[in-house]
N, C-alpha and C positions, 0 to 999 in steps of 0.2 A: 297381225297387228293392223290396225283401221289405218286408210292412208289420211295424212295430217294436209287441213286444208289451208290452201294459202290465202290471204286476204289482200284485197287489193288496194290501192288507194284512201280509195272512198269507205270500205268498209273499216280500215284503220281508222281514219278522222272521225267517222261517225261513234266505232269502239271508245276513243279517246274523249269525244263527247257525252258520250251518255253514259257508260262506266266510271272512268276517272271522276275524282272530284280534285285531281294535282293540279288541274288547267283552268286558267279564266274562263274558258268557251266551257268544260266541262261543270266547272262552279256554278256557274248562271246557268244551267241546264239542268242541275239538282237544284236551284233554288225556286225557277218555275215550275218542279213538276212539285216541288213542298208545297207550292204556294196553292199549284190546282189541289192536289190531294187534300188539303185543309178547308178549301172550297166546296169540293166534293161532298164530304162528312158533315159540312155548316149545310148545304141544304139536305140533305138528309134528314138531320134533325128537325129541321125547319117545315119539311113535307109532314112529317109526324105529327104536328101542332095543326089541330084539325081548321082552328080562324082561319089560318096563313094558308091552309093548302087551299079552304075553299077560296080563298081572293085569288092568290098567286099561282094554284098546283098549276097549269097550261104552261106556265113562262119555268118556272122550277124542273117540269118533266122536259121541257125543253134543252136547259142547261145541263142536265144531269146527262143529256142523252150527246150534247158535244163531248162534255169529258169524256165520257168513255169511248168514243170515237178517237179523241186524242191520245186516251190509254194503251186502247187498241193498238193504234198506230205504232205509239210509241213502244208496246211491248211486240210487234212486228219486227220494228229495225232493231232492238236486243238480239234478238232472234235471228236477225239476216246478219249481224256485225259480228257475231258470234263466233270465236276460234274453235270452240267446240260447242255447237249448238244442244246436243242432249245435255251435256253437263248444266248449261244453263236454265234447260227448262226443268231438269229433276232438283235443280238447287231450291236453299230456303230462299232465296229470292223469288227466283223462278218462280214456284207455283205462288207464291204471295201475288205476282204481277200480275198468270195468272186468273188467280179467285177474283181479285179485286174488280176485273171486268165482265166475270162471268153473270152474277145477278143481274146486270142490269137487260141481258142479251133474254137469262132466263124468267125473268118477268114479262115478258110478251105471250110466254105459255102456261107461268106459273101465278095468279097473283098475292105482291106482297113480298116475291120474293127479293126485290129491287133492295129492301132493307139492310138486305146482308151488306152492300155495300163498304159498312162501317168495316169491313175486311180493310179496306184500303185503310185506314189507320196504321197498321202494321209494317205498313212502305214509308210510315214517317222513321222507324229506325234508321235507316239511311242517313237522317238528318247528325248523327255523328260521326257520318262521314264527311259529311259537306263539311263542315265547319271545327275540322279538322280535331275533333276533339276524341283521339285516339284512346287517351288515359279512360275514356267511358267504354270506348268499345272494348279496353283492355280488362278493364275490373268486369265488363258484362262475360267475357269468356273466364277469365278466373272464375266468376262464380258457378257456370256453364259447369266447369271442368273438376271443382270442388262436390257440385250436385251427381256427376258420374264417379266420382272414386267415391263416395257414399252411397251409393245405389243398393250396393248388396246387405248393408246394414240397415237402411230404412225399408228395405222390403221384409226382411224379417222382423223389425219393428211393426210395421203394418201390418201382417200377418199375427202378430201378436194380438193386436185391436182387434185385429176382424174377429178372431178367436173371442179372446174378450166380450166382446158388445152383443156374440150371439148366444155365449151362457148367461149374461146378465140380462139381454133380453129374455131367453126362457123363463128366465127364475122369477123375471116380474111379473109376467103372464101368470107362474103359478101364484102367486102373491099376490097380483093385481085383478087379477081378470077376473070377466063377471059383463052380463049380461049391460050394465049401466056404468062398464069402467071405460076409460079410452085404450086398455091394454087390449083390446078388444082379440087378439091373435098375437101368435110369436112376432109373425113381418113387422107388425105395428110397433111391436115391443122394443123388438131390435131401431128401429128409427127413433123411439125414446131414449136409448140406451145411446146411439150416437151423437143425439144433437145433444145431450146432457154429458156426453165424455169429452165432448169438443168444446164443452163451455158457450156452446152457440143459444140454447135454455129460451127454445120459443113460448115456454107452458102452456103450449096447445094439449098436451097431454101431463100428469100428473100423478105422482101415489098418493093415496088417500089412509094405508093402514101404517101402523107403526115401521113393521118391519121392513114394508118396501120405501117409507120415507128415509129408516136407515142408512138400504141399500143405497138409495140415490145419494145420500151424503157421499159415501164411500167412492160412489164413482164419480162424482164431485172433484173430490179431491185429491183424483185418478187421474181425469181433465187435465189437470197440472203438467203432469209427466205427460199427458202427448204431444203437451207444445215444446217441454223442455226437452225431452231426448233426442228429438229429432233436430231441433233449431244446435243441440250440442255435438252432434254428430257432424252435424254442416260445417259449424264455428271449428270444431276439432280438422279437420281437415281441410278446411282455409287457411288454418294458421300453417300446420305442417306444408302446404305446399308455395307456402306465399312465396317462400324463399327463390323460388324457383320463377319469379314472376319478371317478365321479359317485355319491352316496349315494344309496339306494334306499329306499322306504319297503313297508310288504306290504301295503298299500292294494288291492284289487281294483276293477277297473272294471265296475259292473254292466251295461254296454252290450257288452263285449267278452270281459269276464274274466278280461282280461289284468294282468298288476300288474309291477312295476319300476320306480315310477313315482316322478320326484321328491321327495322330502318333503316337498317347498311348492307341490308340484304341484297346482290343481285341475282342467285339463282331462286325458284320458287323450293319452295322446302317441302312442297306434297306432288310434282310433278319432277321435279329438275332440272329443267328449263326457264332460260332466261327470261327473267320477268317480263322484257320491253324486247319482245319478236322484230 
């Protein structure tokens, strides 16, 4: 068993700043890093728009290159303040914190790749923490947890389509194809056969004789059922488990750093240690 590391002072206060959103010093420390993050992503977009980059790009690659300096940093001390620092870096936070500052490092070798930044958007979930609006965080793992007890029904569902979409592509090929058709091959056939079962019907591609016009009706009307089985699947097992649906609080556990946890909770429920070390 790994020996458990103790934190000191300072690494608590800083844990309780930059983790917690329970504390005034913790609250104002998610509300400027929202504020950078939202900064971040406005000039990103902003470098994009070719006017603006050629006035502004020097002052924009300039700012864009503090943020991530203070990302950096900031995703430094997560990492030093940390009761169990792998846990933190393998989390869904963790690697969000981070990608978010990787493009800008690797755009010095790669160019262009600075773009991916909009990664950081995905560190605005958070922002249900800050502002204590638990009931969002709570319906997003309901739903979370609805989409895994469904899992092994929609993949036989989808398995179904895949099946599907590659005999109906064949059979258009034989029906369609032709030196002057766009069935022009099965691959092609089957990406007709998809974007017309999904009701997505770019008509970049088309049947022209009776019988493949029929067909496409058919699977028209097939389109239907892929939205509904699956969207009923979902719906069927939200309802069934709602009953079971428990308020959460954004409490972090500094031994696991996982949170979800009761709101009268004091031990952590995925480790078993006391929330507050």
């Amino acid at each position: 068993m790994a020996k458990k590391r103790t934190l000191t002072p300072l690494q608590r206060q800083l844990h309780t700043t930059i983790f917690e959103a329970d504390t005034p010093a913790g609250k104002r420390f998610d509300i400027i890093l929202m504020l950078f993050i939202v900064l971040s992503i406005v000039l990103v977009n902003l470098e994009s728009v070719p006017s603006i980059n050629n006035k502004y790009g020097d002052l924009l690659y300039i700012c864009e290159w503090i943020l991530t300096i203070f990302f950096t940093i900031e995703y430094a001390l997560r990492i030093y303040c940390s009761y169990r620092r792998r846990i933190y870096a393998l989390s869904f936070y963790g690697i969000i914190d981070l990608l978010a500052i990787i493009p800008t490092y690797l755009s010095i070798f790669i160019t262009g790749t600075h773009s991916l930044i909009i990664i950081r958007a995905l560190r605005l979930l958070r922002v249900f923490r800050i502002f204590k609006m638990v009931g969002f965080m709570n319906q997003g793992s309901f739903i979370i947890n609805a989409l895994k007890a469904s899992r092994d029904k929609i993949f036989i569902f989808m398995f179904f389509i895949f099946v599907m979409v590659n005999i109906v592509g064949s059979i258009m090929y034989l029906v369609e194809g032709g030196a002057n058709s766009g069935f022009d091959s099965i691959p092609r056939s089957i990406y007709w056969a998809i974007v017309t079962m999904t009701t997505v019907g770019y008509g970049d591609i088309s049947p022209v004789t009776e019988f493949g016009q029929f067909l496409a009706a058919v699977v028209m009307i097939l389109g239907y059922a892929v939205i509904a089985v699956p969207t009923g699947i979902v719906s069927s097992q939200m309802i069934s488990s709602s009953k079971n649906q428990e308020d959460i609080s954004t409490q972090v556990c500094m031994n696991c750093g996982k949170e979800g946890h009761d709101t009268d909770a004091e031990y952590c429920k995925y480790c078993g240690s006391l929330i507050n070390l």
